[in-house]
C-alpha positions in Angstrom: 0.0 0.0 0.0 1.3 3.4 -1.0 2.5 5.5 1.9 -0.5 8.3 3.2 2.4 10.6 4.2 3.6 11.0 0.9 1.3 14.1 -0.3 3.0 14.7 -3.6 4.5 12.5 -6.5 6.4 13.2 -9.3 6.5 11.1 -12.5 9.2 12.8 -14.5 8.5 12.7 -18.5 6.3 9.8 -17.7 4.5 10.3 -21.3 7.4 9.9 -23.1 7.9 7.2 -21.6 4.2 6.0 -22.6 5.1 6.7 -26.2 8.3 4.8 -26.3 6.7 1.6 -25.2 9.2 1.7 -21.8 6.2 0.7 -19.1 2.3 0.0 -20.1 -0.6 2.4 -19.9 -2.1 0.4 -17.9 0.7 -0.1 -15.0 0.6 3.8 -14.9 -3.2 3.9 -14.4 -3.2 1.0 -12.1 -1.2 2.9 -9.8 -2.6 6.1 -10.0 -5.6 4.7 -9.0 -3.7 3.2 -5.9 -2.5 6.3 -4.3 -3.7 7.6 -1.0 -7.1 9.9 -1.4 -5.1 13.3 -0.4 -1.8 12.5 -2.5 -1.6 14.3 -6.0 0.6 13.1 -8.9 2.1 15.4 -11.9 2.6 13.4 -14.7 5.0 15.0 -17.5 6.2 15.0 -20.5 4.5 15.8 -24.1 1.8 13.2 -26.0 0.1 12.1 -23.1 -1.7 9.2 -24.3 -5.7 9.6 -24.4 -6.3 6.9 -21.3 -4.5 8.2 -19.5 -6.0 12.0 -20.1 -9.4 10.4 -19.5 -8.1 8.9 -16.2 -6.7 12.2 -15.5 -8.6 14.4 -13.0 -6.5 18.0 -14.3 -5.2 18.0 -17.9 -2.7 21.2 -19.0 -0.9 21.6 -22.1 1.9 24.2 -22.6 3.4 26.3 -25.1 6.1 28.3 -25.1 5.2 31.8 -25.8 8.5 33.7 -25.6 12.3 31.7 -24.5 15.2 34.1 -24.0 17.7 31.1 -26.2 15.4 32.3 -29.4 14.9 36.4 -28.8 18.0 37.1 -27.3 20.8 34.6 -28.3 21.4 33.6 -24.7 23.2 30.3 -24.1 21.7 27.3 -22.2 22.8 27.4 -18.5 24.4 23.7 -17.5 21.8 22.1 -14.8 19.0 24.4 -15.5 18.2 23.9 -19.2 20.2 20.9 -20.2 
């Protein structure tokens, strides 16, 4: 049983991993469905597959609007961007 005191999880670029084939949909799902009624869990990553959007209770998609390494030239900082 997943631990109660454990109020957030963090899964990482979880859809690419989806996409890839690396672990099933249904593993994901499975424990998502397992964790403790007041723990939350961001999933990452781009191409979230639709099961697992429908099992999703929040669903946000980003787009970059404006990045200083394509206005301004500036370099990628080690650690921070890559």
């Amino acid at each position: 049983m997943p631990d109660a005191a454990v109020k957030l999880g963090l899964l990482d670029e979880i859809n690419v991993a989806l996409k890839l084939g690396y672990i099933p949909l249904e593993t994901v799902v499975a424990g998502l469905e397992q964790r403790p009624p007041l723990t939350h869990v961001a999933l990452t990553g781009r191409g979230a597959p639709p099961g697992l959007i429908a099992a999703a209770n929040l669903v946000t998609e980003m787009t970059m609007v404006r990045h200083p390494f394509r206005e301004q030239g500036v370099k990628a900082q080690a650690g921070i961007e890559y």
